[in-house]
C-alpha positions in Angstrom: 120.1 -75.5 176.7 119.8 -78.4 178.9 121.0 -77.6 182.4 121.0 -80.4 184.5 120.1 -78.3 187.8 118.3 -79.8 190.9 114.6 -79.3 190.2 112.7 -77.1 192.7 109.5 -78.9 194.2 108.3 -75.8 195.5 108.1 -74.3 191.8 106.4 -77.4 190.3 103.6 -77.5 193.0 103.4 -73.5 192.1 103.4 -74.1 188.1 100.6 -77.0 189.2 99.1 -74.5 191.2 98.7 -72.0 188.5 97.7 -73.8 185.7 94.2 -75.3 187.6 93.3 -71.8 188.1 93.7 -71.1 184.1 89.7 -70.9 182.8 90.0 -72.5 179.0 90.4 -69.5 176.8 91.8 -69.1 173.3 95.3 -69.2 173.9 94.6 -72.6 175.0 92.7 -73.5 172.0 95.3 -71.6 169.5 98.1 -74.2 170.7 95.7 -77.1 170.6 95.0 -76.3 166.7 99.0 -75.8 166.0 100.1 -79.3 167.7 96.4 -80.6 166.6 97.3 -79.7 163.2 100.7 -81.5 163.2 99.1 -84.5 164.6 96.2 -84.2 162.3 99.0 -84.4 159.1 101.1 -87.3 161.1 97.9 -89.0 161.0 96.9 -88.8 157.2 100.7 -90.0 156.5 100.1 -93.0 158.5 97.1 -94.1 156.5 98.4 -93.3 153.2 99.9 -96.5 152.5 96.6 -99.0 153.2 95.1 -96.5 150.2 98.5 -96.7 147.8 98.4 -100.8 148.6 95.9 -102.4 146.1 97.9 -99.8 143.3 102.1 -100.9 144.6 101.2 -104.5 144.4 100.1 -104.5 140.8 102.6 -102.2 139.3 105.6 -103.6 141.5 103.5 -107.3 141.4 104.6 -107.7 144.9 103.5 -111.1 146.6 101.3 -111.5 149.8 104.4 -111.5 152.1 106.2 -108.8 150.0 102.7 -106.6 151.2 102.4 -107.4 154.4 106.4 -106.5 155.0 105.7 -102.9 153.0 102.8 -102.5 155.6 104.7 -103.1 158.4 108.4 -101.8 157.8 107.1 -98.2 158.8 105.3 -99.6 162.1 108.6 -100.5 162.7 110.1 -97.3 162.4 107.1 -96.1 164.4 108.5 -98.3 166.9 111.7 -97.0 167.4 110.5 -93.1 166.7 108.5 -94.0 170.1 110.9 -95.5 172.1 113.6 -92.7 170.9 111.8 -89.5 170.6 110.6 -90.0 174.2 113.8 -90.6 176.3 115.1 -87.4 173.6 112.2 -85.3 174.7 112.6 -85.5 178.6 115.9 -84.5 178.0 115.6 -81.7 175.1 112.1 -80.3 175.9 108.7 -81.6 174.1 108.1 -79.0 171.4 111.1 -79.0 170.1 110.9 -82.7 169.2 107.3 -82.0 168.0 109.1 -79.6 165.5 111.8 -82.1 164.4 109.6 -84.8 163.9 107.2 -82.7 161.2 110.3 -81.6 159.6 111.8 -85.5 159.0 108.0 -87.0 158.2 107.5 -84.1 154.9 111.1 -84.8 153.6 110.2 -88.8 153.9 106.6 -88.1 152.2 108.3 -85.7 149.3 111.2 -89.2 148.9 108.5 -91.7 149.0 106.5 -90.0 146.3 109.6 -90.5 143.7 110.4 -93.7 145.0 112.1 -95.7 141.9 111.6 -99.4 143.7 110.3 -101.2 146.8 113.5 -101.3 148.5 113.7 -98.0 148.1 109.6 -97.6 149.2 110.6 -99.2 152.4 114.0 -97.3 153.4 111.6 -94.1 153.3 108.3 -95.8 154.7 111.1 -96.8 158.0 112.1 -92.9 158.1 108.4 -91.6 157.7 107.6 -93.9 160.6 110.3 -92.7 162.9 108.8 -89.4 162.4 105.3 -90.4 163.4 106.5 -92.6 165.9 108.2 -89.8 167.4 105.9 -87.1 167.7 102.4 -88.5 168.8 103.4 -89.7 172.4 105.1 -86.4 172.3 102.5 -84.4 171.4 99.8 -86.3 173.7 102.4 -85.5 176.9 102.6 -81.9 176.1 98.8 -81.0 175.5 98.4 -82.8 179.1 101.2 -81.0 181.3 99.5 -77.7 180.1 96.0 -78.6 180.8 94.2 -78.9 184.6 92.4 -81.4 185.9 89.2 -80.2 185.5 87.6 -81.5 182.4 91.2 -82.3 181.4 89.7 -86.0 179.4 87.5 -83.5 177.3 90.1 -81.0 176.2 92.5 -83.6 175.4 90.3 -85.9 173.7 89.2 -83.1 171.7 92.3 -82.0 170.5 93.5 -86.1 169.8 89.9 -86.4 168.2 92.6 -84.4 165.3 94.7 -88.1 164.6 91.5 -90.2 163.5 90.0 -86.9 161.8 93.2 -87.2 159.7 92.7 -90.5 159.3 89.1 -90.0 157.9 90.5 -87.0 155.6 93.1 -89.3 154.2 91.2 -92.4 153.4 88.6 -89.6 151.9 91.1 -87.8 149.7 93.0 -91.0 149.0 89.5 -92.6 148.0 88.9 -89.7 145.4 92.5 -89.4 144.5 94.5 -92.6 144.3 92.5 -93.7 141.3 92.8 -90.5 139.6 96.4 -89.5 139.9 98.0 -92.2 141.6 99.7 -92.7 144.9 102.6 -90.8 144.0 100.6 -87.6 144.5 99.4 -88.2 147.4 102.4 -88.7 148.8 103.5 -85.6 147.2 100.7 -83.3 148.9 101.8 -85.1 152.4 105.1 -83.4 152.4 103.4 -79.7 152.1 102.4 -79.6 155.7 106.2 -79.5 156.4 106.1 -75.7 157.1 104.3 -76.8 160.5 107.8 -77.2 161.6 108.5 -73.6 161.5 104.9 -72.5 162.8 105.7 -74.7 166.3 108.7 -73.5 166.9 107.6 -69.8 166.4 103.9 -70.1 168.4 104.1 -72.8 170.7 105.4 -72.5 174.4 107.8 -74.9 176.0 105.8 -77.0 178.6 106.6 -75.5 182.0 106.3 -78.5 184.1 109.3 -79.9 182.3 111.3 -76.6 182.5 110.4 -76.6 186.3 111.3 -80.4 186.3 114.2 -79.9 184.2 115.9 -77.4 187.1 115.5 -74.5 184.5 113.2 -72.5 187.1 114.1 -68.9 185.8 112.6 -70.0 182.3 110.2 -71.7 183.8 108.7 -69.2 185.8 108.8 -66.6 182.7 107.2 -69.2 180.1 104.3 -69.6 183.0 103.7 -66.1 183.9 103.4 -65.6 179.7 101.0 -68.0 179.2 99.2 -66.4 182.0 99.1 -63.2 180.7 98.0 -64.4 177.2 94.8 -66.5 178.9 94.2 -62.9 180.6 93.9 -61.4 177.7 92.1 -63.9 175.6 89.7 -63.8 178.7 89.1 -59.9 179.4 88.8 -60.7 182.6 91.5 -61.1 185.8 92.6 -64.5 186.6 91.4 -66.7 189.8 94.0 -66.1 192.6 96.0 -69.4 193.3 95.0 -72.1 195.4 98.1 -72.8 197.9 100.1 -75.5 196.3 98.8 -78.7 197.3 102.5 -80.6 196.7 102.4 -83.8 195.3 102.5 -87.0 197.3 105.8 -87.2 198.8 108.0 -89.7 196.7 110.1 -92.3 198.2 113.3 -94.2 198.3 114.0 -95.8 194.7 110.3 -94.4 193.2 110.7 -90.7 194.0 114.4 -90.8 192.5 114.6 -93.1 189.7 114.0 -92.2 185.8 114.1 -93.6 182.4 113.2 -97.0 181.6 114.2 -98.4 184.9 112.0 -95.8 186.7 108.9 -97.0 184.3 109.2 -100.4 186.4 110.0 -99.1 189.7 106.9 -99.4 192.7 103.8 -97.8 191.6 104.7 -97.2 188.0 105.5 -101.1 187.1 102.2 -101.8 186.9 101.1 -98.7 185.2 103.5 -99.3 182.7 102.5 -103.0 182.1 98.4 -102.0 181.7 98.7 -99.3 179.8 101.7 -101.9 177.3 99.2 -104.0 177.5 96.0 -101.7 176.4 98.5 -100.4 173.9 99.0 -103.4 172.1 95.7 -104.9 171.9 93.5 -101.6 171.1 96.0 -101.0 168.3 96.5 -104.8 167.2 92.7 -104.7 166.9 92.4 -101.4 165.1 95.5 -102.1 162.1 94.6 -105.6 161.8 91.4 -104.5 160.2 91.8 -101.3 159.0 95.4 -102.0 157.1 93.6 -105.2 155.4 90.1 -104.3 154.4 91.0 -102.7 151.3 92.8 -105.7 149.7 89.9 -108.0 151.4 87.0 -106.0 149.4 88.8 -106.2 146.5 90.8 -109.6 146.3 87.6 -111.8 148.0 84.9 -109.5 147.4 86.0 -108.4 143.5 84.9 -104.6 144.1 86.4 -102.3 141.9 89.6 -100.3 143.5 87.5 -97.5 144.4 84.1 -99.1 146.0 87.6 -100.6 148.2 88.9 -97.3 149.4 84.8 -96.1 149.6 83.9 -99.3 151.9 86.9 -98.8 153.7 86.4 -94.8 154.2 82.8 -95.3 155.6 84.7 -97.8 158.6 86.6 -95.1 159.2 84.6 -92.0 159.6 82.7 -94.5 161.9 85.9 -94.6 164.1 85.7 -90.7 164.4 82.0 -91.0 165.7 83.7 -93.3 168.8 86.7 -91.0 169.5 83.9 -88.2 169.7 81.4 -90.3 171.9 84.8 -91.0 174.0 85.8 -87.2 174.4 82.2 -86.5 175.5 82.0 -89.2 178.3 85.3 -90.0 179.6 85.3 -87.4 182.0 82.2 -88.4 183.8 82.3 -92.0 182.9 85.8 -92.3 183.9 89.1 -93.6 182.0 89.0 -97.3 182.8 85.1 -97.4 182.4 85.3 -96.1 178.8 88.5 -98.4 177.8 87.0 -101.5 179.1 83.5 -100.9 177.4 84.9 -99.9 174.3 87.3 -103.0 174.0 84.1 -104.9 175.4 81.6 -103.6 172.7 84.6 -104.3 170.1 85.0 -108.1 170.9 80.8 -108.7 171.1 80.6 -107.1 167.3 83.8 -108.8 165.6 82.5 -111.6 167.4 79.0 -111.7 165.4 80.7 -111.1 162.4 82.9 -114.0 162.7 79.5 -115.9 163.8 78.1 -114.6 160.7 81.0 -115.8 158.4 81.8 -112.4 157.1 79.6 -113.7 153.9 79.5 -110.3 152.1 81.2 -107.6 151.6 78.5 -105.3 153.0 78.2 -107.7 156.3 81.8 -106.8 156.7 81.4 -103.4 155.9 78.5 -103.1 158.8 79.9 -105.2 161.3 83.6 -104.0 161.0 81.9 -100.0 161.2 80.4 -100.7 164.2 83.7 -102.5 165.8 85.7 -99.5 164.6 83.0 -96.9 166.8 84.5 -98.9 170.3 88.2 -99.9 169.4 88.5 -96.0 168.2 86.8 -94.8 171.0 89.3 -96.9 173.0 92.6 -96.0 171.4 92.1 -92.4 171.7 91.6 -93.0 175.5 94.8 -93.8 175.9 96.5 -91.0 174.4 94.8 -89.3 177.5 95.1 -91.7 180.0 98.8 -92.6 179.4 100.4 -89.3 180.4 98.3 -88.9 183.2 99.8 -91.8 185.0 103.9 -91.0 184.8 105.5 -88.0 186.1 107.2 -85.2 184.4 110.6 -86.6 185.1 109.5 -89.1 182.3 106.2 -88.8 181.2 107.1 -88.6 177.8 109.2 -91.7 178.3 106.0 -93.8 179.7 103.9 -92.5 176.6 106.3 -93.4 174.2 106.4 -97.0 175.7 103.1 -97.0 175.4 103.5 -95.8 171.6 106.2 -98.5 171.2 103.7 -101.0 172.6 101.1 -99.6 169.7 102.9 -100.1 167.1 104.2 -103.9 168.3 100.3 -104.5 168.1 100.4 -102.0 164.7 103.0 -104.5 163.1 101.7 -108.0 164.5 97.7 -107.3 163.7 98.5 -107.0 159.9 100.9 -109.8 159.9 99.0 -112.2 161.5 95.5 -111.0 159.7 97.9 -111.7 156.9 99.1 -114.9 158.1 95.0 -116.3 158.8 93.5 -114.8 155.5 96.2 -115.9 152.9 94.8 -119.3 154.9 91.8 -118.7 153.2 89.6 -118.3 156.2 88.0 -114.8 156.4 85.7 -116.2 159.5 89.0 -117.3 161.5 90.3 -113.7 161.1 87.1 -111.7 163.0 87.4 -114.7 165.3 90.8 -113.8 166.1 90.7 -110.1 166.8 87.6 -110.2 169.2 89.9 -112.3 171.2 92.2 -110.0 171.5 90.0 -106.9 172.1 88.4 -109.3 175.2 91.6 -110.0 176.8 92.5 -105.6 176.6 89.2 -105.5 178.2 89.7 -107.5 180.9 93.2 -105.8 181.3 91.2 -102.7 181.7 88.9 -103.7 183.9 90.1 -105.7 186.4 94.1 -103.9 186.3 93.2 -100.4 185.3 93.8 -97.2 187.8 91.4 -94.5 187.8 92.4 -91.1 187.1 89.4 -88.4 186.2 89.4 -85.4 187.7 93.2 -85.3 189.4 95.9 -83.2 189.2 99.1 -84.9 186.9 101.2 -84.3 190.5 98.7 -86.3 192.5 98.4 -89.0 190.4 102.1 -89.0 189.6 104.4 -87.7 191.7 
């Protein structure tokens, strides 16, 4: 069902209204581990392939270019997921996308594990990335619009803190694994968490700021007063009345009306839309420039063995998780734009000295390149906060999708062109390079960048 009707502002400053009086309880937790846990598989399918790498080019023999297209055909189709999926889920509700998405990316994992050729590798690698693409913005919009302003950056950073932990499991299982059983396995075991599918759309709740917004107010107004009565049980205790609505800043001529992609660049949103493209492409162009590569490097310029490779690059990872969780504990007080522009500061400095350094070993590069990860992680995961805080409900999910189109533009171009400089033969050049970039998303941040900590979505964006 997707009625059309005129939404009622008096119900979406009333749903606003009742969800700040919510005190975090388990109900709130139980969804975050459901979507988490989706996210948390979407993540590990994403990494998979950096780990299968060093093992498809020798049995396939695939050339440098042939690599760097298999690395980058499913950032593509993590491009489109994005753009699609959220323009679909404005229209057809958030969770059920969420659902759909889990569904495609365990039939693409269960395909790519049987995979007769690389043509075939990258036909499925496109259709696994539509699928991630598609449900990360998605998921990030709907953990916001059922969250309140206070401590909001903590609970969602907590629950996003699920996409680099899947990382970190991957690159650890795929590290044990891959040289053991083979890539084929693991992208066998990725298709198991396909049953998610089904466990979403049994447990989780449609968001009721996009019923409200949607016009569906009868809905609506049942989903809200359930999750109300589920936090009062979880709670023992009666709920804090509601404050009066305080309704959102009144919205006007072209800004308060217009939608989609055109509404994305209409008044204030035009240059939310451009930072947070902009923060987008560089965190991410940073973070899959070095991660998608450093396999390969410690093996093809550093001659370790295939799984001191995967073990190097693990430990850069788990260092990533130690930013996102340094990020979820300070970006409340600290702020949004403070965090992002220290991060993406402290990220340039360090790539910086290792491109000083002239990555000489493969332990400087180790060191260095873990210590880069702890800020441009700690970055990235800001955004899947601070993005849906700064659209409104009307098409939030489309201004986090942009933003997820805009990562995976930096996603594809950051291996490409690491590709590009190292198959130059100068490892220096490439460091050099991506503290560049980090610099010029920090000064985005920091000199372009709204605050939002500690304000309702409808105030922000209404």
């Amino acid at each position: 069902m997707t009625t059309e009707a005129v939404p009622d502002s008096t119900l979406r400053a009333s749903i606003a209204a009742r969800f700040e009086r919510l005190p975090l309880s388990r109900w709130h937790v139980t969804v975050r581990l459901v979507v988490g846990a989706v996210t948390f598989f979407e993540a590990f399918d994403q990494l998979l392939i950096a780990y299968a790498l060093p093992e498809l080019r020798g049995e396939w023999h695939l050339s440098t270019s042939a690599t760097t297209l298999l690395l980058t055909v499913g950032s593509i189709g993590m491009l489109v997921g994005a753009l699609l999926s959220g323009r679909v889920a404005d229209r057809i509700g958030r969770v059920r996308v969420i659902a759909l998405c889990v569904a495609l990316s365990s039939v693409a994992n269960l395909a790519l594990a049987l995979a007769p050729s690389p043509e075939a590798f990258m036909g499925l690698r496109f259709v696994q990335g539509l699928a991630i693409g598609g449900e990360v913005p998605v998921a990030a919009t709907f953990i916001a619009e059922i969250t309140r302003s206070h401590k909001r950056g903590r609970f969602v950073l907590l629950y996003e803190l699920v996409f680099p932990a899947g990382l970190t499991v991957g690159a650890l299982m795929a590290a044990w694994l891959v040289p053991v059983l083979g890539w084929r396995w693991m992208y066998g075991l990725a298709a198991l968490p396909g049953v998610l599918a089904y466990v979403v759309h049994r447990m989780v709740p449609e968001s009721p700021r996009w019923l409200a917004d949607r016009g569906r107010t009868e809905e609506a107004a049942v989903v809200m007063t359930r999750i109300e009565t589920a936090v009062e049980r979880a709670t023992r205790a009666p709920l804090p009345p509601v404050a009066p609505p305080t309704p959102a800043a009144e919205a006007t001529g072209k800004e308060g009306s217009a939608v989609g992609l055109r509404g994305l660049f209409t008044g204030r949103y035009r240059r939310r839309t451009l930072v947070v493209g902009a923060l987008w492409f560089t965190g991410y162009f940073v973070n899959y420039g070095i991660t998608s590569w450093l396999p390969t490097i410690y093996q093809n310029r550093y001659d370790l063995s295939l799984s001191d490779a995967l073990l190097y690059s693990t430990v850069t990872s788990c260092a990533g998780l130690l930013g996102c969780l340094l990020a979820a504990l300070t970006v409340d007080r600290a702020g949004r734009r403070r965090v992002i522009t220290a991060c993406l500061g402290g990220s340039a400095a360090l790539l910086l000295v290792l491109a000083c350094l002239g990555a000489a070993t493969a332990v400087q590069v180790l060191v260095w390149t873990s210590l880069a990860a702890v800020f441009f992680f700690g970055s990235n995961i800001c955004l899947y906060l601070y993005t849906p805080e700064l659209f409104p409900t009307r098409m939030r999910a489309l201004g986090s999708s942009v933003g997820g189109a805009l990562n995976r533009l930096g996603v594809i171009l950051g291996p490409i062109v690491v590709g590009a400089v190292y198959a130059g033969g100068s490892i220096g050049t490439v460091f050099l390079t991506l503290a560049a970039v980090s610099l010029a998303g920090a000064v985005v941040a920091g000199t372009c960048a709204e605050e939002t900590a500690g304000r309702r979505l409808e105030d922000v964006s209404p």
